[in-house]
Rosetta silent file (secondary structure, phi, psi, omega in degrees, C-alpha in Angstrom):
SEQUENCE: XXXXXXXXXXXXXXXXXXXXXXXXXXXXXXXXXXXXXXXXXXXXXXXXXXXXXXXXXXXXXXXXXXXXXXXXXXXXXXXXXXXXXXXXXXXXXXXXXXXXXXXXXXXXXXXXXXXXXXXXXXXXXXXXXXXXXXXXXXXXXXXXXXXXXXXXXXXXXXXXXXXXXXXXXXXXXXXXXXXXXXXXXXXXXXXXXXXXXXXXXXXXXXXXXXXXXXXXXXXXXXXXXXXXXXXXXXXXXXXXXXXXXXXXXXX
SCORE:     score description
SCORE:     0.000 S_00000001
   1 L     0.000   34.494 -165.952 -103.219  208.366   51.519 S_00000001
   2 L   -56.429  158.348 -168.756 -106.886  208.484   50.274 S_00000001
   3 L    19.520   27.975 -179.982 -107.213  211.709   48.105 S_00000001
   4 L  -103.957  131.448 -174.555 -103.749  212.940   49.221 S_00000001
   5 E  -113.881  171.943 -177.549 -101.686  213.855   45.777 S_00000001
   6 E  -118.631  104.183 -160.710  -98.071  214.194   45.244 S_00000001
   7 E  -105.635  127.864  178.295  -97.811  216.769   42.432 S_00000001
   8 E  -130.144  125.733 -178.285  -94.313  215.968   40.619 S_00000001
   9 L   -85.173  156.737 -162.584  -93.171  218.332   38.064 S_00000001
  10 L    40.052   81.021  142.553  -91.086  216.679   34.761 S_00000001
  11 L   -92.834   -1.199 -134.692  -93.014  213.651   35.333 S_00000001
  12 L   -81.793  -50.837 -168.365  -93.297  212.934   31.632 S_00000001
  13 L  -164.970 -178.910 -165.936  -89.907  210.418   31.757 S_00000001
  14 H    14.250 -142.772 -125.232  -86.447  209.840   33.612 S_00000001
  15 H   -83.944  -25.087  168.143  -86.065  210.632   37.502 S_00000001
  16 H   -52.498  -43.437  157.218  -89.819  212.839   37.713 S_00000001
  17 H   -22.562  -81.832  172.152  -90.856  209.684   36.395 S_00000001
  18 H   -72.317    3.823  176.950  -89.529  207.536   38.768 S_00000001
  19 H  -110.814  -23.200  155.345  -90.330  209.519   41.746 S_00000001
  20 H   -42.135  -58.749 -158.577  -94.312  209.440   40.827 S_00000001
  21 H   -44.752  -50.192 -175.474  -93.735  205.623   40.723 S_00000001
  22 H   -37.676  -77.496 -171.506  -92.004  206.106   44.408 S_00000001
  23 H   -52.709  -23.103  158.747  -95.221  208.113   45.465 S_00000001
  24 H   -73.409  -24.117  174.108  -97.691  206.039   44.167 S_00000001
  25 L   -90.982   39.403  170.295  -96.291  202.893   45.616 S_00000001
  26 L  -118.301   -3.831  178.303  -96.616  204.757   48.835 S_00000001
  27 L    82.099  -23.481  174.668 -100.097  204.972   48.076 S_00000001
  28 L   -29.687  129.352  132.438 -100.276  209.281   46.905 S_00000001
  29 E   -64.728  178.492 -158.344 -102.429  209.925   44.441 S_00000001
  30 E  -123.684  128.235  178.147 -100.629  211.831   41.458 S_00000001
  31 E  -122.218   76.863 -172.211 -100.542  215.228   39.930 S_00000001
  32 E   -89.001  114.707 -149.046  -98.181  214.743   37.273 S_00000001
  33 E  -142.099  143.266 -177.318  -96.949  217.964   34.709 S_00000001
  34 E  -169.586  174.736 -168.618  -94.847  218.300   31.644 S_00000001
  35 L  -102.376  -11.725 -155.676  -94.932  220.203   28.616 S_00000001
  36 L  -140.557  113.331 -131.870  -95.268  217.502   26.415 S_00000001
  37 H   -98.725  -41.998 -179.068  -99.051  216.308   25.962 S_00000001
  38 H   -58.837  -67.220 -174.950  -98.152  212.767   24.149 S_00000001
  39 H   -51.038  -33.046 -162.190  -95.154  211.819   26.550 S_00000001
  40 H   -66.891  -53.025  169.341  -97.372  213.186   29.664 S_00000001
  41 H   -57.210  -32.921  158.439 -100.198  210.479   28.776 S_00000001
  42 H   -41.102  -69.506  178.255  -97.989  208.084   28.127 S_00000001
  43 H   -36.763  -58.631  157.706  -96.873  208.273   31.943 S_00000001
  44 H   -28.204  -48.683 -177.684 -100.183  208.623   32.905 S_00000001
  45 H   -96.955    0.072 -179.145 -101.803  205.161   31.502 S_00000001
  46 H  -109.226  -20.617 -176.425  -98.353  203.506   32.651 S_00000001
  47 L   -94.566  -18.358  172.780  -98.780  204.791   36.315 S_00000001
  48 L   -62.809  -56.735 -153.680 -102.631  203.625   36.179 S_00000001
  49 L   -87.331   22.151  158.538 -102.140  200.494   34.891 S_00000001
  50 L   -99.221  -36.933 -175.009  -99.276  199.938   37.924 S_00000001
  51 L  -117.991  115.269 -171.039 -101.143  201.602   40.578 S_00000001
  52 L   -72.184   78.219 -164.369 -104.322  201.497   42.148 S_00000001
  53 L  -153.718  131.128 -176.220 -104.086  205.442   42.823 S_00000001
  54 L   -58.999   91.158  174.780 -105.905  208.440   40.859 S_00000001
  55 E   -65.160  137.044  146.273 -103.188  209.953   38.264 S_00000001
  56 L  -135.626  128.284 -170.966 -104.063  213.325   37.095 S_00000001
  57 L   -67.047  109.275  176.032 -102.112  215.025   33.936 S_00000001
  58 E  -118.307  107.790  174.550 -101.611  218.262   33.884 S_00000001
  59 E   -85.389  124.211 -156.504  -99.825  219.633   30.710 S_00000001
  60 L  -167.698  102.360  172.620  -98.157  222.883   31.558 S_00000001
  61 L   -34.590  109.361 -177.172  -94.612  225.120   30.178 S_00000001
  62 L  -125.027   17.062  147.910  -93.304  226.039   33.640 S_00000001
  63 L   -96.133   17.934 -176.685  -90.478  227.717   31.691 S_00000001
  64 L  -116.041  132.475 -169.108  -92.713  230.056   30.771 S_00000001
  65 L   -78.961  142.546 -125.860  -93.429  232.832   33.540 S_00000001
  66 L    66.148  -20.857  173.549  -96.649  232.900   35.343 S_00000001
  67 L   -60.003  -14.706  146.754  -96.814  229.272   35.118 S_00000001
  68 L   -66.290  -39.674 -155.554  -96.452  228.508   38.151 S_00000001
  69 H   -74.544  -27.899  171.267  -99.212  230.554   39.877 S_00000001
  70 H   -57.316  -40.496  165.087 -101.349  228.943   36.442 S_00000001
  71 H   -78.448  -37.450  178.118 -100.496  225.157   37.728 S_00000001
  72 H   -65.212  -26.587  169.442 -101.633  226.247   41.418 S_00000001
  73 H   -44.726  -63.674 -162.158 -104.800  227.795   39.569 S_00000001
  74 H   -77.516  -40.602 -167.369 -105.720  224.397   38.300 S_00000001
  75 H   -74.985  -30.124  163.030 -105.128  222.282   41.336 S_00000001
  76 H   -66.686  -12.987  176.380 -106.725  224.573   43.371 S_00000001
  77 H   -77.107  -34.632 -163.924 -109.662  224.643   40.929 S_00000001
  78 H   -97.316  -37.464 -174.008 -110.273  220.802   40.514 S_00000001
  79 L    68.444   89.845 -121.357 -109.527  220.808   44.462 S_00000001
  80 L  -123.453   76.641 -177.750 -106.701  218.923   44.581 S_00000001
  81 L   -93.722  116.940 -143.849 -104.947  218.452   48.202 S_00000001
  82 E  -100.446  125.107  157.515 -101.327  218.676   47.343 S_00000001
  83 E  -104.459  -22.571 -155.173  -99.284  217.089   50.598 S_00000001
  84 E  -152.087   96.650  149.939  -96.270  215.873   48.889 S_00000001
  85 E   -49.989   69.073 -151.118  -93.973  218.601   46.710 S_00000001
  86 E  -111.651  111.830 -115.151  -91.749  217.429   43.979 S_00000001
  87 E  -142.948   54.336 -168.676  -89.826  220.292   42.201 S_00000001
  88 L  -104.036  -19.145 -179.572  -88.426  218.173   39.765 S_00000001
  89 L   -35.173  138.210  163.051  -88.608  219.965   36.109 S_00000001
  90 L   156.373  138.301 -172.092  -85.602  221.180   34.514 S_00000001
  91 L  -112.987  154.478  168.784  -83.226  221.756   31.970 S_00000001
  92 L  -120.302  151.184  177.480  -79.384  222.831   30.771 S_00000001
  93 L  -113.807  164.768  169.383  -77.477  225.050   28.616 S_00000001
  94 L  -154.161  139.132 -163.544  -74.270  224.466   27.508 S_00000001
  95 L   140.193  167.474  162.872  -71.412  226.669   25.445 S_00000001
  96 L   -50.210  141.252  156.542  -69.331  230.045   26.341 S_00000001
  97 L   -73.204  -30.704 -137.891  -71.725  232.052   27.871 S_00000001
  98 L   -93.778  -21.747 -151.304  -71.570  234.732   25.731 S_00000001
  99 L   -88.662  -31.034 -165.171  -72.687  232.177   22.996 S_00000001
 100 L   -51.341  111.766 -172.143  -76.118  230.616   25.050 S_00000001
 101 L   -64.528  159.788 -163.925  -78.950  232.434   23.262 S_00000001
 102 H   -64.683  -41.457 -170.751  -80.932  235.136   26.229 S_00000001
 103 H   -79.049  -40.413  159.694  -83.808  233.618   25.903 S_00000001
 104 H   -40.828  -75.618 -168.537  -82.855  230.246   26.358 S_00000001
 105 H   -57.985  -32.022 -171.888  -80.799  230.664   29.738 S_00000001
 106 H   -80.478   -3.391  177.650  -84.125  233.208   30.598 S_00000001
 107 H   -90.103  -43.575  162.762  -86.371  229.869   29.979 S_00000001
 108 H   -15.484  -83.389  169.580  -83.534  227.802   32.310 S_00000001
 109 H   -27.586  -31.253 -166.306  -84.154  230.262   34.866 S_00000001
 110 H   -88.148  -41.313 -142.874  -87.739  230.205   34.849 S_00000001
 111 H   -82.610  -50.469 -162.866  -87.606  226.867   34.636 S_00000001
 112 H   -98.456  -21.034 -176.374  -84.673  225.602   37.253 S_00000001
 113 H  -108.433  -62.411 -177.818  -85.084  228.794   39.628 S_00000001
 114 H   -62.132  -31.721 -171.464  -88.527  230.671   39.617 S_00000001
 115 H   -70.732  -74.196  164.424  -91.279  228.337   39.035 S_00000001
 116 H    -4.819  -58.300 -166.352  -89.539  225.863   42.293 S_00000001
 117 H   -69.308  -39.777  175.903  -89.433  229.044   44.135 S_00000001
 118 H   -47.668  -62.134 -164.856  -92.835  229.983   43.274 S_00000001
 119 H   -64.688  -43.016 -169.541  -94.603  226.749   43.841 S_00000001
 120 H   -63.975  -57.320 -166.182  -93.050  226.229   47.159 S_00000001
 121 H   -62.753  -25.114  166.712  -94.530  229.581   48.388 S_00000001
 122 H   -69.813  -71.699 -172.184  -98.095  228.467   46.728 S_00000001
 123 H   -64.198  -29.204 -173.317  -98.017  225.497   48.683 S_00000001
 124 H   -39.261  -48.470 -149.091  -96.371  226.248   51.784 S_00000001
 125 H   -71.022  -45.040  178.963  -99.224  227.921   53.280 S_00000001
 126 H   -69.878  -61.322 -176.716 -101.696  225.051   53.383 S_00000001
 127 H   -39.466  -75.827 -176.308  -99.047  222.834   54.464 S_00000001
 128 H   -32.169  -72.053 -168.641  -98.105  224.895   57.554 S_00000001
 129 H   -24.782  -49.052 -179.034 -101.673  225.355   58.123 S_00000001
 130 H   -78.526  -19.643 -147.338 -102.275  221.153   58.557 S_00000001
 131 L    86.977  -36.603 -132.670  -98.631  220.870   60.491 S_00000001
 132 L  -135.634  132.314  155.713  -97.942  218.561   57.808 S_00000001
 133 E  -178.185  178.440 -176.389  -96.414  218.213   54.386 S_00000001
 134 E  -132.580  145.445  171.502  -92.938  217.157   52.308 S_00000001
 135 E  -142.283  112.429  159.832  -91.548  219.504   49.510 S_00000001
 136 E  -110.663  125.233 -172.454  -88.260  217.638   47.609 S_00000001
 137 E  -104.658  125.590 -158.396  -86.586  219.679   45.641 S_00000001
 138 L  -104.551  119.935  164.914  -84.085  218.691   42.563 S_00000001
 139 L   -74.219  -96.420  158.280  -80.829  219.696   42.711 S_00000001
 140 L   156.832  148.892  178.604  -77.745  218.593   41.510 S_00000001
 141 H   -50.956  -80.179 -146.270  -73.832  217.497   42.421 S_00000001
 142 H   -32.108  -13.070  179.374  -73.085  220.956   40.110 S_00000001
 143 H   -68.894  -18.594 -178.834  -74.660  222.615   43.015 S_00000001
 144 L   -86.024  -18.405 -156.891  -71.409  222.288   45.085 S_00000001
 145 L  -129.703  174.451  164.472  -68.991  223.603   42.634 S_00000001
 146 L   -87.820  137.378  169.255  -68.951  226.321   39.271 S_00000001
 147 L   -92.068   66.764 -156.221  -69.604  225.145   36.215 S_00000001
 148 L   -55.823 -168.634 -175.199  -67.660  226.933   33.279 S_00000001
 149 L    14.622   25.308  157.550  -69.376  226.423   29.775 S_00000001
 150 L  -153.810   46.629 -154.639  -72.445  225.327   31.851 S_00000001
 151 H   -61.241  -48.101 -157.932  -72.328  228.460   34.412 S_00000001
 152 H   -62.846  -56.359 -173.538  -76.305  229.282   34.306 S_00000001
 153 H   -50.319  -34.275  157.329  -77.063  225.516   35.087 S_00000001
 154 H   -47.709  -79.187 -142.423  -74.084  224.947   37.802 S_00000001
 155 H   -48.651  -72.071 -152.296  -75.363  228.506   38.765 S_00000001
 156 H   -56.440  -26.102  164.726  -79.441  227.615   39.353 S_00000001
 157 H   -60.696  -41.224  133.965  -78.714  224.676   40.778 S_00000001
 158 H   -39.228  -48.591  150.651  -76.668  226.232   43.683 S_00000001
 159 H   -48.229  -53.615 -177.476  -79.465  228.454   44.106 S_00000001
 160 H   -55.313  -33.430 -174.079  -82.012  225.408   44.301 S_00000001
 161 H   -93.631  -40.385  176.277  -79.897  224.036   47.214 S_00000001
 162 H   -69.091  -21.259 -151.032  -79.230  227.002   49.066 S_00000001
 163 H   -65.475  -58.691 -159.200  -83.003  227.783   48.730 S_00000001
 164 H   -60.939  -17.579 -167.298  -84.080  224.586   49.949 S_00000001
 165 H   -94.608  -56.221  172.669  -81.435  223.970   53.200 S_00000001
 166 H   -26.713  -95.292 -144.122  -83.144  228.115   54.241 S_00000001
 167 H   -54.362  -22.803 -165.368  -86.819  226.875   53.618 S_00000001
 168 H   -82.767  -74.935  167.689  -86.005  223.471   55.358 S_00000001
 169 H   -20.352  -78.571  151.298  -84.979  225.530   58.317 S_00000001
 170 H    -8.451  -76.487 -177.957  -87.912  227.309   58.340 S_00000001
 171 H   -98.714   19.278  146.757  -90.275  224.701   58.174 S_00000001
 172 H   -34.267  -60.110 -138.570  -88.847  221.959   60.680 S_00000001
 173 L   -80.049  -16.241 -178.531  -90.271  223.694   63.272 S_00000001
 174 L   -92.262    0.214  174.544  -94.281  223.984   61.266 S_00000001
 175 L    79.412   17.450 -169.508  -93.927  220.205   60.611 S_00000001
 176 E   -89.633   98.602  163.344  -93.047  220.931   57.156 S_00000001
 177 E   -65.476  107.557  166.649  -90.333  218.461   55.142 S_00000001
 178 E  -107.042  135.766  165.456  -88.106  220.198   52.965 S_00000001
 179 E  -136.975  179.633 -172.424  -85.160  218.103   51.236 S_00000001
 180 E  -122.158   79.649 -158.798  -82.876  218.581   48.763 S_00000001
 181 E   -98.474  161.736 -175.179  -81.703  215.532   46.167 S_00000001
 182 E  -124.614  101.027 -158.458  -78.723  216.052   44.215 S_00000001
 183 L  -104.835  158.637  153.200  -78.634  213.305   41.439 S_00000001
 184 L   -85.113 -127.316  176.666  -75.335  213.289   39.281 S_00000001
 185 L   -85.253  144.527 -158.315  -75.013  212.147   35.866 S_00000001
 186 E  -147.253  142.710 -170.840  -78.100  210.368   35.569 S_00000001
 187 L   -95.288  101.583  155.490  -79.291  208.381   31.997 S_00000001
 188 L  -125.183 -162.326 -167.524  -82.486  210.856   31.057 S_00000001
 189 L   -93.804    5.735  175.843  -83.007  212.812   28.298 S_00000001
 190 L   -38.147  -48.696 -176.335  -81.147  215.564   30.083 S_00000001
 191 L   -78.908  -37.640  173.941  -78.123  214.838   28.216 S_00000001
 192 L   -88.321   35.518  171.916  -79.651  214.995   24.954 S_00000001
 193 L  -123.827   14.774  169.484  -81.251  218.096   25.215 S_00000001
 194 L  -115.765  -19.100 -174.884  -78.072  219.673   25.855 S_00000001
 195 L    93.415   16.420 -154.482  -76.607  218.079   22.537 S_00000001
 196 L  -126.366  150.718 -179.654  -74.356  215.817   24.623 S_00000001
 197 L   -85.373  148.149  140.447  -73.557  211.831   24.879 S_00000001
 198 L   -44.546  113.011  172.880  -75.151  209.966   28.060 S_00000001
 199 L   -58.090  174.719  171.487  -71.978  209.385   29.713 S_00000001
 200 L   -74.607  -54.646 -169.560  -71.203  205.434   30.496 S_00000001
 201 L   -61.992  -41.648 -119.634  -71.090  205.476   34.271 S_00000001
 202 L   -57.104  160.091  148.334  -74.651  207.978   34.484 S_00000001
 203 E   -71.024  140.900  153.379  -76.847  206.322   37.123 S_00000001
 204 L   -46.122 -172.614  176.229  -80.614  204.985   36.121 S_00000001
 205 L  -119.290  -14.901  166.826  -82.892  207.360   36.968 S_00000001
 206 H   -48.407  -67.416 -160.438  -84.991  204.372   38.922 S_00000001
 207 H   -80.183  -51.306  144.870  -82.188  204.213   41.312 S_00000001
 208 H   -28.594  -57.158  169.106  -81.516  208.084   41.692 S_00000001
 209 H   -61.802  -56.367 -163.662  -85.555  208.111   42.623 S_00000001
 210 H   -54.494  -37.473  170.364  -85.547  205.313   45.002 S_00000001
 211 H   -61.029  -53.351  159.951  -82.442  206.853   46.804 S_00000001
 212 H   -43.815  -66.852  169.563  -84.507  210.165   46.849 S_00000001
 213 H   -41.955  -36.092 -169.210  -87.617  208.826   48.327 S_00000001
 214 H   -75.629  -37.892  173.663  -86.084  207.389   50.577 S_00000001
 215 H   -68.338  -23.040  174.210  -84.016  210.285   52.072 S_00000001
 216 H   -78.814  -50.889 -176.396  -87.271  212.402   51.991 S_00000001
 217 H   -52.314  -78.834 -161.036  -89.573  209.498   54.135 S_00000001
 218 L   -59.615   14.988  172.599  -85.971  209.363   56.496 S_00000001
 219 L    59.535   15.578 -173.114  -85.848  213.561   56.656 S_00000001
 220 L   -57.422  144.027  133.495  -82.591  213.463   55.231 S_00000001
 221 L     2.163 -128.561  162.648  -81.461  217.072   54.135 S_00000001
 222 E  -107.668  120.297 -150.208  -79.222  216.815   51.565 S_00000001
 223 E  -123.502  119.690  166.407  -79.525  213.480   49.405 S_00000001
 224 E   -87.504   77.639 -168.406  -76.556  212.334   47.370 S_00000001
 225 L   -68.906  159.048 -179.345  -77.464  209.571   45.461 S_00000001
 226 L    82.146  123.130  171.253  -74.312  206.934   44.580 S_00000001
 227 H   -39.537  -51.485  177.455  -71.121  206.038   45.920 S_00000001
 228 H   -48.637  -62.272  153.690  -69.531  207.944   43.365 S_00000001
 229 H   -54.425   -9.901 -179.874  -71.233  210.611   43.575 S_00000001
 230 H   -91.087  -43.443 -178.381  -70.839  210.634   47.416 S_00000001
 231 H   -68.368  -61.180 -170.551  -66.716  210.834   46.619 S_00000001
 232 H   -41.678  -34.424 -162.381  -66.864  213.092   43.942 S_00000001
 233 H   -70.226  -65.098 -128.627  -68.779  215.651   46.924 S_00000001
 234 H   -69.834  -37.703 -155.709  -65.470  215.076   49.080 S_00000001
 235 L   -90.845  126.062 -168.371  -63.163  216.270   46.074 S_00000001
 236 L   -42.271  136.470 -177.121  -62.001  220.047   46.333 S_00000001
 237 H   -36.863  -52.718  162.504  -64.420  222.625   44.693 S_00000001
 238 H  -102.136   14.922  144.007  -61.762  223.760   42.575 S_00000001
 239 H   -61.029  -29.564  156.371  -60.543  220.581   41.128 S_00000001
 240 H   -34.037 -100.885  158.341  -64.068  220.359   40.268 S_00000001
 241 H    -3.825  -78.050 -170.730  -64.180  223.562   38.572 S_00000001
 242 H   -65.154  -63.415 -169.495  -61.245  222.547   36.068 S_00000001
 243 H   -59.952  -37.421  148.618  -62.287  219.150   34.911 S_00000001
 244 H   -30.116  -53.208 -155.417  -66.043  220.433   34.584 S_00000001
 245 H   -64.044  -63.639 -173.864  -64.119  222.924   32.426 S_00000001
 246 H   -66.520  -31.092 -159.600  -62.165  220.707   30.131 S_00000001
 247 H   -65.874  -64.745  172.927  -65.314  217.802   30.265 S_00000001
 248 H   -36.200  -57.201  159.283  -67.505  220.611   28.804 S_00000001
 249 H   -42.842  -51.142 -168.171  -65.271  222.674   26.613 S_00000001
 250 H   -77.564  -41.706  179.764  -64.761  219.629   24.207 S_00000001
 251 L   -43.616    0.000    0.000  -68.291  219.173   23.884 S_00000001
């Protein structure tokens, strides 16, 4: 994979993390971005000193808007041939809607719908152009079902899934991988940036990646990491719906 990078967004810690590691021990070089300049370096000198493969750090808001076409800026600037798509960045609200300040859920949004959509549509073009490329994009179980007192996240995520089974469609036939992974509860910092405990059962975020990678090298779809999580998909949408409802409300 000499000079071919794998640009993975939230690479900073938990499953963006672990899905560089995937791509570098696959040989990619690395284009890794986060918001957060300390944690971002941190990754950086921990993916060097594992991997003989060029990391490069790119710190960059991509809940902020324009920030996509601003990360596509740089990699196209440094000249930077991005083969391997990882959409992984992304955050949740939680509360009544009514209560979730505007700006937040409009930073979600930016964050969990537009920048994803953006950056696929930056890259696509080159990709088609060789025949060749992978884009995985991170969903989420909440993508099958509604999500009271976590609507917008439940919501973007559902978007992120529909986008990605379309675009996958699309590009089969240009030689273009699109997947989708859907991790459940997963132990990142996800939960505390919501205010919320890491449930007990959550998955690692190691094994959530490795289950991703794998279903993108095998062309899988839609990738459900976990047994559990594999059941839970089975169990009707709106039984879902209520026990989201109550799990959520007491927070």
């Amino acid at each position: 994979m000499d000079n071919k990078y794998a640009l993975v967004t939230g690479a900073a810690g938990g499953i963006g993390f672990e899905l560089a590691r995937c791509a570098a021990g696959d040989g990619y070089s690395l284009i890794i971005v986060g918001s957060n300049e300390d944690r971002l370096k941190t990754a950086q000198k921990s993916l060097e000193s594992e991997f003989p493969v060029n990391v490069v750090a790119l710190v960059q808001d991509l809940s902020v808007p324009g920030s996509a076409e601003g990360l596509y800026g740089e990699v196209e600037k440094r000249g930077l041939d991005v083969v391997c798509l990882v959409n992984n960045a992304g955050f949740g609200t939680i509360g009544p809607a009514e209560t979730i300040p505007l700006d937040k859920d409009e930073r979600m949004l930016t964050l969990n719908v537009i920048t994803p959509t953006e950056l696929c549509k930056l890259f696509l073009p080159q990709m088609y152009q060789k025949h060749s490329g992978k884009i995985l994009n991170i969903a989420s179980t909440g993508a099958f079902n509604p999500g009271p007192y976590t609507g917008s996240y439940f919501a973007s995520k559902s978007y992120v899934l529909s986008y990605t089974k379309a675009l996958r469609y699309e590009a089969k036939s240009r030689g273009v991988q699109v997947s989708a992974l859907c991790p459940g509860t997963t132990r990142t910092r996800f939960f505390e940036k919501e205010g919320m405990d890491t449930p007990v059962w959550a998955m690692s975020p190691e094994s959530v990646a490795r289950a991703g990678w794998r279903g993108l090298r095998a062309g899988c779809g839609v990738i459900v990491p976990g047994m559990m999580n594999k059941l839970i998909r089975l169990v009707p949408s709106g039984i879902k719906t209520f026990f989201t409802a109550q799990m959520k409300k007491s927070d």
